[in-house]
Structure formats: C-alpha cells, structure tokens
TIRO-2110 file (N, C-alpha, C; in Angstrom, 1 decimal):
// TIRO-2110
-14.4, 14.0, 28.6, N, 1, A
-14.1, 13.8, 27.2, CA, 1, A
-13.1, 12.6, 27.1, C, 1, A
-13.2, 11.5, 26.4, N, 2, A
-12.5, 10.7, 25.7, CA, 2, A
-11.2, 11.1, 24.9, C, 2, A
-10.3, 10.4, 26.2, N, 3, A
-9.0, 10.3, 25.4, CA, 3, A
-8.5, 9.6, 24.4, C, 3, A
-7.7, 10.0, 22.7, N, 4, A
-8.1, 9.0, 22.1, CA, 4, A
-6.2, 9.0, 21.8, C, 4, A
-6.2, 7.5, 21.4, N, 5, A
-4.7, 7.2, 21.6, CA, 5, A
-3.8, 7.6, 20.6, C, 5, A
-2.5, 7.9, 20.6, N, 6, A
-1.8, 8.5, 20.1, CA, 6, A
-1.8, 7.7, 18.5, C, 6, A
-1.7, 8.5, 17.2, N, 7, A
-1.8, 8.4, 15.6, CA, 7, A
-1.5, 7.1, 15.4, C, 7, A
-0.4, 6.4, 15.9, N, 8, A
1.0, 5.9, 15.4, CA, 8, A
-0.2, 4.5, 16.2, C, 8, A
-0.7, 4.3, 17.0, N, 9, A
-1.7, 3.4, 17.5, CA, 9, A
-2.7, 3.4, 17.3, C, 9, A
-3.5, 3.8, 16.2, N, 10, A
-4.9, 3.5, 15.8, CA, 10, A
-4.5, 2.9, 14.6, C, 10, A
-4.3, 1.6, 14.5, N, 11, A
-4.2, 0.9, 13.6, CA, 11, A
-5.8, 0.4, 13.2, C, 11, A
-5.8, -0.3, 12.7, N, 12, A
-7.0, -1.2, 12.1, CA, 12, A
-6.5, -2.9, 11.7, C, 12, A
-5.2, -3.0, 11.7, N, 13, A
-4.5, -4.0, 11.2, CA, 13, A
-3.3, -4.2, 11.8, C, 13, A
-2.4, -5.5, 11.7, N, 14, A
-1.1, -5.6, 11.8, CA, 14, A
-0.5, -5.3, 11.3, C, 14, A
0.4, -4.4, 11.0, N, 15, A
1.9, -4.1, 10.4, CA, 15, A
2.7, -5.3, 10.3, C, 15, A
2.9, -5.3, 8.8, N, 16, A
3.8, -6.4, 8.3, CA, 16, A
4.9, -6.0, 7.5, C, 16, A
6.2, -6.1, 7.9, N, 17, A
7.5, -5.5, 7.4, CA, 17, A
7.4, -6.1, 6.2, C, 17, A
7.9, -5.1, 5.1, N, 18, A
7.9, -6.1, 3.8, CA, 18, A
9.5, -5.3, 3.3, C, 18, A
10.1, -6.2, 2.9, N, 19, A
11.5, -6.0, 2.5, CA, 19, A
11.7, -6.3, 1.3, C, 19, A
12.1, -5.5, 0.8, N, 20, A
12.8, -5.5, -1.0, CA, 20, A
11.6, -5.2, -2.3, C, 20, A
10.5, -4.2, -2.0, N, 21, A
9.9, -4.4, -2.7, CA, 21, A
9.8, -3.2, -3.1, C, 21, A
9.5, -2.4, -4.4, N, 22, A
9.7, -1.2, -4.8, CA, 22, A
8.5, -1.1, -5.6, C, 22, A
7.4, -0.1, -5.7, N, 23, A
6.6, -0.2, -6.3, CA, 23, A
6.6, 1.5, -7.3, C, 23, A
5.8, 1.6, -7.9, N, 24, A
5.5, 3.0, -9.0, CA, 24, A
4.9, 3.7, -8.4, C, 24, A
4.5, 4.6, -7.9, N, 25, A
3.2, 5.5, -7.7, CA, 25, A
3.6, 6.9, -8.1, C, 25, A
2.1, 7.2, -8.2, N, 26, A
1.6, 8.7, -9.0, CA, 26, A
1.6, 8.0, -10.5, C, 26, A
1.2, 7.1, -10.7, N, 27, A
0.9, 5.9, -12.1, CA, 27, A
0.1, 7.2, -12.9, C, 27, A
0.5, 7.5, -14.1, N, 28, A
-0.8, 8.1, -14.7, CA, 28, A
-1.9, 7.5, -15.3, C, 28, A
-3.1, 7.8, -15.6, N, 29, A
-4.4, 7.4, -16.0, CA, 29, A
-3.6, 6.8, -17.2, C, 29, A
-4.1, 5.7, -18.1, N, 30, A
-4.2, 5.0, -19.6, CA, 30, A
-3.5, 4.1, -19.3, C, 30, A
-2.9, 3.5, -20.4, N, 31, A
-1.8, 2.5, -21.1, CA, 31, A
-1.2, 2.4, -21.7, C, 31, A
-0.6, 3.4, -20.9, N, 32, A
0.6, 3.7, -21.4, CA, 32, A
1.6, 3.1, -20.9, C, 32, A
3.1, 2.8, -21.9, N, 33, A
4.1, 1.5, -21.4, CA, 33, A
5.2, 2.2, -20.9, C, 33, A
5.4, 4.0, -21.2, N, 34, A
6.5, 4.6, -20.7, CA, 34, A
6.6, 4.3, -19.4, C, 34, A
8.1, 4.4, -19.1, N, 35, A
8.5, 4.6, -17.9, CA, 35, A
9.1, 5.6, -17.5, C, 35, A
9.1, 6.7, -18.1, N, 36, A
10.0, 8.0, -17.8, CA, 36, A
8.7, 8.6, -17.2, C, 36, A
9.6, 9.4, -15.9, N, 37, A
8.7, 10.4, -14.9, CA, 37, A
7.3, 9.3, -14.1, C, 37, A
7.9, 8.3, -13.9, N, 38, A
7.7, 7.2, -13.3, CA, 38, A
7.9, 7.2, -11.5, C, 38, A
7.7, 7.6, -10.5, N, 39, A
8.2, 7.8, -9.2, CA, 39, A
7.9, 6.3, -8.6, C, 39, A
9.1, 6.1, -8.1, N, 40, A
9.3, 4.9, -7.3, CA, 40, A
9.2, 5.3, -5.5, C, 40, A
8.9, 4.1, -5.5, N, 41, A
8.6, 4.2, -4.0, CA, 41, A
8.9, 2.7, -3.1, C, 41, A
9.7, 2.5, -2.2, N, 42, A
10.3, 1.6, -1.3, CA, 42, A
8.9, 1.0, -0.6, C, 42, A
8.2, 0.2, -0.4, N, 43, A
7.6, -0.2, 1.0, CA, 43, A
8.2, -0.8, 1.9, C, 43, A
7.9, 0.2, 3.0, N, 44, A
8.5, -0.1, 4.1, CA, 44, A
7.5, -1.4, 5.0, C, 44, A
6.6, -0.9, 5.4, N, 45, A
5.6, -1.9, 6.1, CA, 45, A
4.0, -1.6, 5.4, C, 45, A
3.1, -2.8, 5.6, N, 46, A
1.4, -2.8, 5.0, CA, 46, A
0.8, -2.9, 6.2, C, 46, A
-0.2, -2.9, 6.4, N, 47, A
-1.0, -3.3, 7.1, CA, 47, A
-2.9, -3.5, 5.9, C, 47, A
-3.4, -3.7, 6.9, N, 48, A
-4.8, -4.3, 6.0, CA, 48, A
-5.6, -2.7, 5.2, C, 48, A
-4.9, -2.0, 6.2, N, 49, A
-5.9, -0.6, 5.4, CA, 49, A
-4.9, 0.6, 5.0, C, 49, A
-3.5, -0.1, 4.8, N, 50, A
-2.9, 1.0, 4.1, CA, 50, A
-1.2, 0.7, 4.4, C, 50, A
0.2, 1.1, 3.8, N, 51, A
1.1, 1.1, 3.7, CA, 51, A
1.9, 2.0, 4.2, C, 51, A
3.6, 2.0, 4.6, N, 52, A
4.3, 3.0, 5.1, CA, 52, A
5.5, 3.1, 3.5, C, 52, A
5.6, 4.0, 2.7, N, 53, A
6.4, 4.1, 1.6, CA, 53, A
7.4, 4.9, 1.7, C, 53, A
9.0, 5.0, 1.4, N, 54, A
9.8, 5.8, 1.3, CA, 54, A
10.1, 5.8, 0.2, C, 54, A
9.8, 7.3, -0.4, N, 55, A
10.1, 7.9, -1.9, CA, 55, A
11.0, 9.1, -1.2, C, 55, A
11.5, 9.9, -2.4, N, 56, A
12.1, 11.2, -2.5, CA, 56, A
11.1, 12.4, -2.4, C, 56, A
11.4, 12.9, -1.4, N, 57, A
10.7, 14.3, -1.0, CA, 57, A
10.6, 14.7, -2.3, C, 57, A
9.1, 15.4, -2.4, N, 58, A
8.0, 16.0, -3.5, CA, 58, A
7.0, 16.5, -3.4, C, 58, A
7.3, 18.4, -3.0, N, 59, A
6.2, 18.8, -2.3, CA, 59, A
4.4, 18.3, -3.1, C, 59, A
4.6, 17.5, -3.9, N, 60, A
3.3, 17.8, -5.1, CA, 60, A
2.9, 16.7, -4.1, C, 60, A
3.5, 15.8, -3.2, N, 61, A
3.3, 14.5, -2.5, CA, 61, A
3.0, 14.8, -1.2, C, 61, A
1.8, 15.7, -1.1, N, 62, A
1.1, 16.4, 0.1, CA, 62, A
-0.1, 15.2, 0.8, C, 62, A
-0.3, 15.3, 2.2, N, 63, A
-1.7, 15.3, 2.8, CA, 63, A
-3.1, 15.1, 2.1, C, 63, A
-3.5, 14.2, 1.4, N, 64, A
-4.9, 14.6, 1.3, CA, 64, A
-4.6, 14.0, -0.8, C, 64, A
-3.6, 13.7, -1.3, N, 65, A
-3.9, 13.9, -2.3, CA, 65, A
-3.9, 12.3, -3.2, C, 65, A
-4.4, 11.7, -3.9, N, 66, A
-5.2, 10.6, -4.5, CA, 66, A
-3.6, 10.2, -5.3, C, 66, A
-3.7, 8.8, -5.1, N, 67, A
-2.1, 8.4, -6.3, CA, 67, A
-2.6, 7.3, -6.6, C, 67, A
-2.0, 7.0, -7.9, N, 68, A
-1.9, 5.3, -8.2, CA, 68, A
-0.7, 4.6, -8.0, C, 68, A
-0.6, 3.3, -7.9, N, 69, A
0.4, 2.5, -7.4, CA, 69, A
0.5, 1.6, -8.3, C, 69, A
1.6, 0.6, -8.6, N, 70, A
1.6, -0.3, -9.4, CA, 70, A
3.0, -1.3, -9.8, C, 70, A
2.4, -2.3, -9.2, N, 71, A
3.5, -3.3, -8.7, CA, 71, A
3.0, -4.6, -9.7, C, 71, A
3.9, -5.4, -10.3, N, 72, A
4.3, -6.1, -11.5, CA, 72, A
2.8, -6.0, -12.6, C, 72, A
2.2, -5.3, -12.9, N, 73, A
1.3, -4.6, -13.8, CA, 73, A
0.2, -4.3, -12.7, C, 73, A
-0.1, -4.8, -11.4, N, 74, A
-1.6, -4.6, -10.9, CA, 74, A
-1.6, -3.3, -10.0, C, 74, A
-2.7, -2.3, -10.7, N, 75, A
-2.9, -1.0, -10.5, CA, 75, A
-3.6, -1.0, -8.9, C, 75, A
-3.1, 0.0, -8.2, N, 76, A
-4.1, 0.3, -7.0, CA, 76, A
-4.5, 1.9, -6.7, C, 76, A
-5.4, 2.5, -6.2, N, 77, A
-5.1, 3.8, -5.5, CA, 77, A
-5.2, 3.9, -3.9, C, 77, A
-4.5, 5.1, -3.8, N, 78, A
-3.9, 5.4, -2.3, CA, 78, A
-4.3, 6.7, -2.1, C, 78, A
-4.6, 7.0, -1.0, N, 79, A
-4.3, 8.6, -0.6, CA, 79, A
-3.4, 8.4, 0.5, C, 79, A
-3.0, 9.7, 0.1, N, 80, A
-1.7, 10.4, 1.3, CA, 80, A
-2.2, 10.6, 2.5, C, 80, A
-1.8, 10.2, 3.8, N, 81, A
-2.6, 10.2, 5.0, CA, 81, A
-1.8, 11.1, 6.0, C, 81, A
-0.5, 10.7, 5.6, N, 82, A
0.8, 11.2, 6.7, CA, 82, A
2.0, 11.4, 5.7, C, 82, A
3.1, 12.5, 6.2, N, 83, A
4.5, 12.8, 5.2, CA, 83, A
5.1, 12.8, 6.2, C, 83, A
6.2, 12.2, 6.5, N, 84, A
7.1, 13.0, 7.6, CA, 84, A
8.7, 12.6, 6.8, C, 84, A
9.7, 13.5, 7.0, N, 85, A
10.9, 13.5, 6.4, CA, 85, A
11.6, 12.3, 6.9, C, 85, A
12.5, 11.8, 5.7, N, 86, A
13.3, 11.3, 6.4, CA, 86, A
14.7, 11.3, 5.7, C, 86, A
15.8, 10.4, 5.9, N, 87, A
17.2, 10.9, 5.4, CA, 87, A
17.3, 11.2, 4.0, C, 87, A
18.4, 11.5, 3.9, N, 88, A
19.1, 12.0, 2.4, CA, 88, A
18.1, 12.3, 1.6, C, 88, A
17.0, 13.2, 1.7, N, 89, A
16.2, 14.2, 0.7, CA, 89, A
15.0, 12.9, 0.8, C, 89, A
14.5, 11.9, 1.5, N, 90, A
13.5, 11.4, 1.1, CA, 90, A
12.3, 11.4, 2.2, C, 90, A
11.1, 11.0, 2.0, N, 91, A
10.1, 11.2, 3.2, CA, 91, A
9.5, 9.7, 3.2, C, 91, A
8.7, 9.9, 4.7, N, 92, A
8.2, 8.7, 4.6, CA, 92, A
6.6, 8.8, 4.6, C, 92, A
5.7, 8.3, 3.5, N, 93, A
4.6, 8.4, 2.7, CA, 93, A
3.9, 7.8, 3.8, C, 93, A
2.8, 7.6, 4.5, N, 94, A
1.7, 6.3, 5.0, CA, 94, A
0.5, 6.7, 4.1, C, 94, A
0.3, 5.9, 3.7, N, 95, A
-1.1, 5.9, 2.8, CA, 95, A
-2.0, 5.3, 3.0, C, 95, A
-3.2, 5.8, 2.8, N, 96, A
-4.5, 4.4, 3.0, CA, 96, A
-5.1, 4.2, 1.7, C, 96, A
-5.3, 2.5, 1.7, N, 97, A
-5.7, 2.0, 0.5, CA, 97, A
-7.0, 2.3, 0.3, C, 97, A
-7.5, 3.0, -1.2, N, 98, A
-8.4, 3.0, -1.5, CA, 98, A
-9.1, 2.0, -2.5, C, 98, A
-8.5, 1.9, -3.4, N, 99, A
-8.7, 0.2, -4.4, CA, 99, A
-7.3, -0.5, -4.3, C, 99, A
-7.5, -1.7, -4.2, N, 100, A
-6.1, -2.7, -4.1, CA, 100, A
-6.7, -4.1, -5.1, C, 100, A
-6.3, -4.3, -5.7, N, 101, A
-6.6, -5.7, -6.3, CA, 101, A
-6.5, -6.7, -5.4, C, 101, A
-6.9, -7.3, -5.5, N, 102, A
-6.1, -9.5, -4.9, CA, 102, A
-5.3, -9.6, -5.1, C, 102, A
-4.8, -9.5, -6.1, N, 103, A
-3.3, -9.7, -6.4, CA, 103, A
-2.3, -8.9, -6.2, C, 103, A
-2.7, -7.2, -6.1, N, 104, A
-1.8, -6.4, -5.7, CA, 104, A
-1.3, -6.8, -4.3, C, 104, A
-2.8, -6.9, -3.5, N, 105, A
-2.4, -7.1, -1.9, CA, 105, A
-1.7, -8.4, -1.7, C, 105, A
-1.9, -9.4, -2.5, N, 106, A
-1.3, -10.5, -2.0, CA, 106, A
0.2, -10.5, -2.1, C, 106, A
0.7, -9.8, -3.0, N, 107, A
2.2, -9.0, -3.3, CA, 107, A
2.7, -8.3, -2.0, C, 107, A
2.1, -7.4, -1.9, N, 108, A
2.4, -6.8, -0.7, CA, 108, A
2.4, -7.5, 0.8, C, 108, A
1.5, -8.0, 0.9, N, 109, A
1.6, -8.9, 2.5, CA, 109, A
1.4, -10.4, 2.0, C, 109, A
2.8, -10.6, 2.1, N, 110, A
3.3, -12.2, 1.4, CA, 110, A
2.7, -13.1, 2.5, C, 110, A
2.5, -12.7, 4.0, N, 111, A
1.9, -13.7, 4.9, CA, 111, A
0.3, -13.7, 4.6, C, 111, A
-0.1, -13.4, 4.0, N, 112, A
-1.6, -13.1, 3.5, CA, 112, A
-2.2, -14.4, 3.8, C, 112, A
-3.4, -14.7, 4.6, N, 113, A
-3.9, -15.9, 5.1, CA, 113, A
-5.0, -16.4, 4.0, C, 113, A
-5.2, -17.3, 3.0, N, 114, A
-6.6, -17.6, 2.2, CA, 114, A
-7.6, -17.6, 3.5, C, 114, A
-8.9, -17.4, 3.3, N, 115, A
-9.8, -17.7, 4.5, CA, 115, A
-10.2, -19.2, 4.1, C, 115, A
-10.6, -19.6, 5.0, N, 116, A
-11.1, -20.9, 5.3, CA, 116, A
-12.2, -21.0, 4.7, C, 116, A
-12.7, -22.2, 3.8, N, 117, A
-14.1, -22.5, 3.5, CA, 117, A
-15.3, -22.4, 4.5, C, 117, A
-16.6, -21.8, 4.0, N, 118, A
-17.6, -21.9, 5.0, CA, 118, A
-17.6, -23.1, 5.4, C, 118, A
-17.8, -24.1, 4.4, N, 119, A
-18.3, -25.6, 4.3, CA, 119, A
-17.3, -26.6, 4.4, C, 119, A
-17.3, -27.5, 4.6, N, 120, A
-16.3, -28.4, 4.1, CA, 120, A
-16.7, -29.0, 2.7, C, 120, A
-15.8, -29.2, 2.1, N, 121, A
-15.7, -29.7, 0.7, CA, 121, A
-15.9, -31.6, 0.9, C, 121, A
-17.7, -31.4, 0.7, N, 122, A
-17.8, -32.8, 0.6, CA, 122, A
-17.9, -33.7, -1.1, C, 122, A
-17.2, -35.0, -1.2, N, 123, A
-17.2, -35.3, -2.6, CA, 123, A
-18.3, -36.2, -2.5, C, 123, A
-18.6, -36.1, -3.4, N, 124, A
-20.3, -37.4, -3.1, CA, 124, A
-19.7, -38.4, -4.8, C, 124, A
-20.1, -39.6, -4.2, N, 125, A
-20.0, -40.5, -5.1, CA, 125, A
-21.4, -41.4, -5.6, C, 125, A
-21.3, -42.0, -6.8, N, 126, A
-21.9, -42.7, -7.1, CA, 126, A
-22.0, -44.1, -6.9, C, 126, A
END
C-alpha cells in the first residue's frame, strides 16, 4: 500500500504569507450594507486552492461547512477543511476556495503572476 504524505504537505500550490489583511467571512446571502454580526478573519497564508485564516473560536465554524468571504466588496466562497486552536480563544481556519473572483484572488496573493500572451502582440501597419 502507498504511503501518502503527511496533511500539512499535500499542497497543490505555494504558500504565500500575506500580512495585514483582514477579511469578513460567514458573509450572509443579499445586499445587505450592515456590518453588525459580521465575523472577521486575519489571513495568515494563500496558496492557489485555498487559505490559512485566524478568527475567534466558533463551534458553528466546524469541518465541512460552506462560508462566504469578502474583502473590499469582492465576494468569495470557502469550505472549512481544517480547525485547529490557537491562542487567546482563537483557531486557525484552512479553507479551500470554492468561488474566488480575479480580483478577490489578486488581493489575496499580491505576488500574483499575469500569464504571458500565447502570441506576441504584433502591430501591423499601413
């Protein structure tokens, strides 16, 4: 049987530390402009198929369960993948992205590479 490598090493992507960014999640459905009962959340690191978040321990913030996110208006969803505690009453979230915008992700991993043109950009003249 195939040994498979420990959790914390099956990435799919690079981990990219991102510092000072705080985002909203558990966003409720509409358009709505309240901010009360609003849960914030720290990101700690991204990577291409999901984030590491430190919020305030919230058993309702289990394994398995679907959130929205939402950083300077662009909505994303996430599921909860992993919880593990961490200091002064808060845990630390990993989540995998399920919808992310262009613009949400490009917020989040500020090294974000544009891809290269297939073609080169030729000008034709008259």
């Amino acid at each position: 049987m195939e040994k498979r490598p420990p959790p914390d090493t099956r990435r799919l992507g690079e981990r990219l530390v991102v510092e000072g960014v705080t985002l909203d999640w558990d966003v409720p459905r509409g358009r709505t402009r309240r901010r009360l009962g609003r849960r914030k959340a720290e990101v700690v690191d991204v990577s291409s198929s999901g984030a590491r978040l430190l919020a305030p321990r919230d058993p309702d913030m289990a394994v398995g369960r679907i959130v929205r996110v939402a950083l300077d208006g662009e909505v994303g969803v996430a599921c909860i993948r992993r919880v593990e505690t961490a200091e002064k009453g808060r845990a630390a979230y990993g989540v995998e992205w399920l919808e992310l915008t262009y613009e949400l992700r490009r917020v989040l991993t500020p090294h974000l590479q544009e891809p290269e043109p297939a073609m080169p950009v030729v000008e034709w003249r008259r």
